[in-house]
C-alpha positions as CSV (number, residue, x, y, z in Angstrom):
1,X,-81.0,96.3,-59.4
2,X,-77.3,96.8,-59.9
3,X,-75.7,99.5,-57.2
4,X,-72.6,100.1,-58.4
5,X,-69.7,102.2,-56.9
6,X,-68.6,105.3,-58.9
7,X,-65.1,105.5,-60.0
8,X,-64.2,108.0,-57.0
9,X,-65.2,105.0,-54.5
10,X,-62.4,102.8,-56.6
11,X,-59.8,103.8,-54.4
12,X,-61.9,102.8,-51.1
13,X,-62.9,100.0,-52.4
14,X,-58.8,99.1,-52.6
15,X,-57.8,99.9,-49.3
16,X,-60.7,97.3,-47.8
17,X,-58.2,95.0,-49.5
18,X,-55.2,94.2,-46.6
19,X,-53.0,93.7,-49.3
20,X,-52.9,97.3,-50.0
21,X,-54.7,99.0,-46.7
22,X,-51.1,100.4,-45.9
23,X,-50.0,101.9,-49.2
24,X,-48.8,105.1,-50.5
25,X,-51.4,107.4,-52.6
26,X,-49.1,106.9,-55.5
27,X,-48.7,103.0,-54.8
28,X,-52.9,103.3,-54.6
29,X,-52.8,104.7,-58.2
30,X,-50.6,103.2,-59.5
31,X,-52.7,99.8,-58.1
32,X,-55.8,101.1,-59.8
33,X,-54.1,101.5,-63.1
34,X,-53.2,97.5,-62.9
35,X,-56.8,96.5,-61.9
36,X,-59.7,94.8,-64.5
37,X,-63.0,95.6,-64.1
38,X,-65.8,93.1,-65.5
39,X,-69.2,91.5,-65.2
40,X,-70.4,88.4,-64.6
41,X,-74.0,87.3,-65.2
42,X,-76.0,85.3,-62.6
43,X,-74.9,81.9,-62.5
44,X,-71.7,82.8,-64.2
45,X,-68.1,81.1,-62.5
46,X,-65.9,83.3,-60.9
47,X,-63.0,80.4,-60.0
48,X,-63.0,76.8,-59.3
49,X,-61.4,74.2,-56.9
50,X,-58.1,73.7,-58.1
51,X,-57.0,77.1,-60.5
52,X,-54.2,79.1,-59.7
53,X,-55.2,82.1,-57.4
54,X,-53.1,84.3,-59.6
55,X,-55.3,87.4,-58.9
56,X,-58.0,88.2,-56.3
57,X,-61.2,90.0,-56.3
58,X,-63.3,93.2,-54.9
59,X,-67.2,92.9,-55.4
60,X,-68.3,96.5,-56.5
61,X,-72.2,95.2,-56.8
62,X,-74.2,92.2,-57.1
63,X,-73.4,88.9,-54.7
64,X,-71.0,85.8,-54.9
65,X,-71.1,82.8,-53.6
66,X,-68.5,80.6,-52.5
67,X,-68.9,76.7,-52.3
68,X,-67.3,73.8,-51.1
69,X,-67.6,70.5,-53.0
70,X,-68.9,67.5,-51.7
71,X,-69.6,63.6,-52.1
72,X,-72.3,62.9,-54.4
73,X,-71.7,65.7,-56.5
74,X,-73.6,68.2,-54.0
75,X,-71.9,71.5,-53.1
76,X,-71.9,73.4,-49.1
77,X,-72.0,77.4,-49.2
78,X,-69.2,78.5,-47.1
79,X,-69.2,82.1,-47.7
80,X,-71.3,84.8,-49.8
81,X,-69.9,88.3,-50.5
82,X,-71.3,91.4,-50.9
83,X,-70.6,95.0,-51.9
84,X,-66.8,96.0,-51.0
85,X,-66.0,92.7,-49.7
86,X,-63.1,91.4,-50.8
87,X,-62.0,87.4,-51.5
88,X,-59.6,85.6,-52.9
89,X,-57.0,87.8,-51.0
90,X,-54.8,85.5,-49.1
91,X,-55.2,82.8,-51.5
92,X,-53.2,84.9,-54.1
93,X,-50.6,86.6,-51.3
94,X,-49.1,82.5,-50.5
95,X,-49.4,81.8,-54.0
96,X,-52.2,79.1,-53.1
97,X,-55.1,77.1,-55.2
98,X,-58.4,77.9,-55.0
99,X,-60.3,75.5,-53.3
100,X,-64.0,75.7,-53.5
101,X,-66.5,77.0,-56.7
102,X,-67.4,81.0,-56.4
103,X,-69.9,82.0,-58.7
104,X,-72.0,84.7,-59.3
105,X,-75.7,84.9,-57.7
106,X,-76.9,88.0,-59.3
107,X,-75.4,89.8,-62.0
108,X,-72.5,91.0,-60.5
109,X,-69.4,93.4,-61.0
110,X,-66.1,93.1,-60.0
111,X,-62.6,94.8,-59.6
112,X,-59.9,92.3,-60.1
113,X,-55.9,92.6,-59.4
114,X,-54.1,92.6,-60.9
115,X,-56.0,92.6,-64.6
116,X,-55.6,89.5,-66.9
117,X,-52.2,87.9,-68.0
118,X,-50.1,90.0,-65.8
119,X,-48.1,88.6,-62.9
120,X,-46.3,89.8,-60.3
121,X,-42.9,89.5,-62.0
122,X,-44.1,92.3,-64.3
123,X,-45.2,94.8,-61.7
124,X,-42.2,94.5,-60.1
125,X,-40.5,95.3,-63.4
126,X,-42.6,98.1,-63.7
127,X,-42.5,99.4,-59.9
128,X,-40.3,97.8,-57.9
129,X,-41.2,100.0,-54.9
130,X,-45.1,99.4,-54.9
131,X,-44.6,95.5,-55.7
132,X,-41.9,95.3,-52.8
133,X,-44.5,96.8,-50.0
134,X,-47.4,94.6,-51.4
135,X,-44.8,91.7,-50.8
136,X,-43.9,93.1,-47.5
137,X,-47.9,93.2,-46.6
138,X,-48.6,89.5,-48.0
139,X,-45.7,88.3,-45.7
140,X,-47.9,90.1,-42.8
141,X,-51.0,88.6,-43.9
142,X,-49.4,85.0,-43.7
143,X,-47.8,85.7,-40.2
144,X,-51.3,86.9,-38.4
145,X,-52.9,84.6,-40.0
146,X,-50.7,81.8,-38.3
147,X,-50.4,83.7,-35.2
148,X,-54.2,83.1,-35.3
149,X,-54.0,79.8,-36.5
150,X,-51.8,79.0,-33.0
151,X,-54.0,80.8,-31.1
152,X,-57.0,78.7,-32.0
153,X,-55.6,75.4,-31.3
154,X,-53.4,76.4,-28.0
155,X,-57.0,78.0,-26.7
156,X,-57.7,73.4,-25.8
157,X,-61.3,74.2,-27.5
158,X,-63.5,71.3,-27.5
159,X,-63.2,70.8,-31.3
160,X,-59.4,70.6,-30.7
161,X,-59.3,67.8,-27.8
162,X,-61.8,65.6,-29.4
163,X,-59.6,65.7,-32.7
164,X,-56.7,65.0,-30.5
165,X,-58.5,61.9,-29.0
166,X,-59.2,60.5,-32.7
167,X,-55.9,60.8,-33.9
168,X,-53.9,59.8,-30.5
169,X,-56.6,57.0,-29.4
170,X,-56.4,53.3,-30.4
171,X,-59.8,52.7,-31.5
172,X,-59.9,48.7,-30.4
173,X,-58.9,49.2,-26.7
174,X,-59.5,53.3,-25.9
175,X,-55.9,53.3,-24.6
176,X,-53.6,55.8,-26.1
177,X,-51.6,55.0,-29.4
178,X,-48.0,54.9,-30.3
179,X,-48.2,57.8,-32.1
180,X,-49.2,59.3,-28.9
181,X,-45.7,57.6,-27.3
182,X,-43.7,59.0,-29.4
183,X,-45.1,62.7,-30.4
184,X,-46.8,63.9,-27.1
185,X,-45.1,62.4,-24.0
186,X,-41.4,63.1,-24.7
187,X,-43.3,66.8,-24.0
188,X,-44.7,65.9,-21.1
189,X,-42.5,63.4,-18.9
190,X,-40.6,64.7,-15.9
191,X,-37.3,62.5,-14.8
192,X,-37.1,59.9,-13.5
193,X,-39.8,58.3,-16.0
194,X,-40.4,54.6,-16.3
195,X,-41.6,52.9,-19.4
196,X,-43.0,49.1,-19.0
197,X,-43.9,47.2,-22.4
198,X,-45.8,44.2,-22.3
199,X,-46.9,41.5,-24.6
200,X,-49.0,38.3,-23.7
201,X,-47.2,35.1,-24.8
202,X,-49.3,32.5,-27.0
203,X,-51.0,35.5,-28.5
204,X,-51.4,33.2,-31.8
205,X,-52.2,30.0,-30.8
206,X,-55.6,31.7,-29.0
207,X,-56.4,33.3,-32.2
208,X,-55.6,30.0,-33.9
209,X,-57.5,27.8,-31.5
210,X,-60.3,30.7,-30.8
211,X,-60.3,32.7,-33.5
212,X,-59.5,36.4,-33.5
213,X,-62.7,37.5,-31.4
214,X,-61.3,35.6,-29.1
215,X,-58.1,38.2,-29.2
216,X,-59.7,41.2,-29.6
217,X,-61.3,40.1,-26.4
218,X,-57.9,39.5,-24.5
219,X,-56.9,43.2,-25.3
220,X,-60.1,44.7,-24.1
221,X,-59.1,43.4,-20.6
222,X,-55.3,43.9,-20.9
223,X,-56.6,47.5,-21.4
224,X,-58.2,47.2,-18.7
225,X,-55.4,46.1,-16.1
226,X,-53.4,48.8,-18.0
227,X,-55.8,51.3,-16.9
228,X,-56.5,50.3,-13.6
229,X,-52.4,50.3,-13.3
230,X,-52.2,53.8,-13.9
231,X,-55.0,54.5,-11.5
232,X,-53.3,52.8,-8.8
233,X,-50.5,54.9,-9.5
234,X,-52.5,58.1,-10.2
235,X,-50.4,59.1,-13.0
236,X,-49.2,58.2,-16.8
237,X,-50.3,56.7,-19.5
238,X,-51.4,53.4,-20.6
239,X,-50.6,52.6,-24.5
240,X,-51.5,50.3,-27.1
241,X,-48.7,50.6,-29.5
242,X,-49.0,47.7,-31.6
243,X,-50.6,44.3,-32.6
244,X,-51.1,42.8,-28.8
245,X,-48.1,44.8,-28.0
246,X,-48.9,47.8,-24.7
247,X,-46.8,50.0,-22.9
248,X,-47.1,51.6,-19.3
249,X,-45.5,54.7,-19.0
250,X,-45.4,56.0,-15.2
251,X,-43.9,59.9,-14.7
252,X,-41.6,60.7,-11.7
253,X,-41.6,56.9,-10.8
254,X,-38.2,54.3,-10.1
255,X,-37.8,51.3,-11.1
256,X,-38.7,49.3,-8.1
257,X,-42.3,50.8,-8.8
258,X,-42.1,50.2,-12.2
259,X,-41.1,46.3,-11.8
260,X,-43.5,45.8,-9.4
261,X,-46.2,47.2,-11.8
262,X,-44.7,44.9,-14.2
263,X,-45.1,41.8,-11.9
264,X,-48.7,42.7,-11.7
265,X,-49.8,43.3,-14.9
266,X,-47.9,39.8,-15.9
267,X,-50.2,38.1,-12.8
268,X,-53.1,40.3,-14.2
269,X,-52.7,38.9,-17.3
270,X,-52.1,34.9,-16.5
271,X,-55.7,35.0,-14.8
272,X,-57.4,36.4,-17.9
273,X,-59.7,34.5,-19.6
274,X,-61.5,35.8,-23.1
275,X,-65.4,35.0,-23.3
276,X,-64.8,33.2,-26.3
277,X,-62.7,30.5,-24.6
278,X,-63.9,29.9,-21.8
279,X,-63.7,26.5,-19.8
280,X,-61.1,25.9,-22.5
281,X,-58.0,25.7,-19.9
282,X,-56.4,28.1,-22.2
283,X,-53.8,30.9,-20.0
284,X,-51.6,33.3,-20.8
285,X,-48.0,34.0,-19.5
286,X,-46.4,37.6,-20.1
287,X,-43.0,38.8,-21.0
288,X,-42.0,42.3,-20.2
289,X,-39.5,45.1,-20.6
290,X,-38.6,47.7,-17.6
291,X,-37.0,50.5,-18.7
292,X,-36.0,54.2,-16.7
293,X,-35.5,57.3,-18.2
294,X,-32.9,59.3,-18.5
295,X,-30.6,56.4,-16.7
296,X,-30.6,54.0,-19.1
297,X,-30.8,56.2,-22.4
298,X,-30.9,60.1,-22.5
299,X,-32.9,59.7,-25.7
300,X,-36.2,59.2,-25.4
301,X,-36.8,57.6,-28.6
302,X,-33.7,55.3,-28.7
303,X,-34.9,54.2,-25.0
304,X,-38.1,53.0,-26.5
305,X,-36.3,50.9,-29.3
306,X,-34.0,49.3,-26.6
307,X,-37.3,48.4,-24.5
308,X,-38.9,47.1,-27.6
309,X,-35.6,44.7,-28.2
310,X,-35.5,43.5,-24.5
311,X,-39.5,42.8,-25.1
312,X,-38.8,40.5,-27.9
313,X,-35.7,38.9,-26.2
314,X,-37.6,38.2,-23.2
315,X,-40.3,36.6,-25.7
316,X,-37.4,34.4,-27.9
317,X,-36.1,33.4,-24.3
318,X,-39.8,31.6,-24.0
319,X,-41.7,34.2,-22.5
320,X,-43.1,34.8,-18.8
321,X,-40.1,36.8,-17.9
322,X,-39.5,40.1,-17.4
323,X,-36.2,41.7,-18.1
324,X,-34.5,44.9,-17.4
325,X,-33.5,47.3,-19.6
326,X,-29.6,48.1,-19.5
327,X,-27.3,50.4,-21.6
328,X,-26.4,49.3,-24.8
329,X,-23.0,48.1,-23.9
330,X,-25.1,45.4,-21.4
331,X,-26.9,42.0,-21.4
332,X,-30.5,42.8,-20.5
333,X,-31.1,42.0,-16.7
334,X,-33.9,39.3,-15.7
């Protein structure tokens, strides 16, 4: 059984809308003049993923239900409104796409703004004034709901930290990722920071001789002197950034700490010896990068590039060297 609201609820119903909870009696009116009242029968659509939010909707009886599409054709309820509630609201204020199905469950009126085939260049037209503070409110809308947006993700929920750890870990080794070097520690790094990058040499002939098991192996326990590395210092961040290719990065540190980290990690890595070869007499040697910020580059970013460049340098030169990084108007230091 329909319950509908009489036409002196109308105006009520409106101001549950935030669009148009701080307007002027006359803006109200004038509001209600612009609105389109229909029905929809049970099972009937109300919008679909994808269409234009050009206007927005008050239920006045009846229910709708709003669902999210998903694979196989199967849909998720997200949302079902009732009676004076209100949707579709802030879709329409940022001029967005709707994007999920909203359909009728029971036969079902509604109060829509503003009616069919007007936009908002014709209210304006028409009243300026009104338009303007509806404006004004959408702008208000959008703000609080960023504000809360912020407030969500600053609050370190668990949600948050464990999407953080997908997008910022390297999923072969558990070590962080370059995009994690790049987006996240220039934040967090407190002068003087030292950044060591480190690549095994002969990477390709183990995978050639061993096959790439064999590799995926060796970085598994490069990760693991990485890690142990910034235990031992009990700070910073140990990095995967590409291929067999892994930073150290070691806060409030000098160089002299962060060569003889480097020294280590190259010993650490000369005594590894993947599963998958075995009593083959296969060994790695290491070449290595040492760089300090801010003394050798201000810029964090550019001081990453100019450690990468040493790295391959000290690889071209044969490898199993590690070489300092110096300004850009020096040779690179063994």
């Amino acid at each position: 059984m329909l319950h509908e609201a009489s036409n002196d609820d109308t105006s009520k119903l409106l101001r549950r809308a935030e669009l148009f909870s701080s307007l002027l009696d006359d803006d109200l009116s004038y509001v209600e003049e612009r609105c389109e009242t229909f029905a929809l029968e049970a099972g009937a659509r109300l919008f679909s993923p994808g269409e234009k939010a050009r206007r927005f909707f008050i239920v006045r009886s009846g229910e709708i239900g709003v669902y999210r599409p998903e694979e196989g054709g199967k849909e998720r309820e997200i949302a079902r409104y009732m009676a004076g509630d209100v949707l579709g609201d802030f879709d329409f204020a940022v001029g967005a796409s709707f994007d999920a199905h909203a359909r009728a469950l029971t036969e079902a009126r509604l109060i829509a703004f503003p009616s069919r085939g007007v936009g908002l260049e014709e209210l304006a037209r028409e009243k300026p004034d009104t338009t303007a503070r509806i404006l004004l409110r959408s702008l208000s809308m959008i703000s609080s709901r960023l504000r809360s947006t912020q407030r969500l993700i600053s609050e370190n929920a668990p949600w948050v930290r464990e999407l953080r750890r997908q997008v910022y870990t390297d999923p072969g080794t558990g070590l962080w990722s370059r995009a994690f070097l790049d987006e996240e520690i220039p934040r967090m790094i407190e002068p003087p920071t030292a950044i060591v990058l480190v690549k095994p040499d002969r990477f390709k002939e183990l995978n050639d001789a061993h096959g790439h098991g064999a590799g995926d192996e060796a970085m598994e326990l490069v990760a693991g002197l990485l890690a142990a590395e910034t235990e031992r210092h009990g700070k910073g961040w140990a990095l995967r950034l590409r291929s067999n290719e892994t930073a150290l990065v070691l806060p409030r540190s000098s160089f002299d700490e962060a060569a003889s980290a480097a020294r280590r990690l190259a010993a650490g890595i000369g005594g590894l010896e993947p599963p998958s070869a075995a009593g083959s007499g296969f060994r790695f040697t290491a070449s290595a990068a040492v760089a300090l910020w801010p003394d050798n580059c201000p810029e964090w970013k550019r001081l990453v590039e100019d450690a990468y460049g040493v790295l391959t340098k000290a690889w071209r030169d044969g490898g199993n060297r590690i070489y300092r990084v110096r300004r850009r108007d020096q040779e690179p230091r063994p």
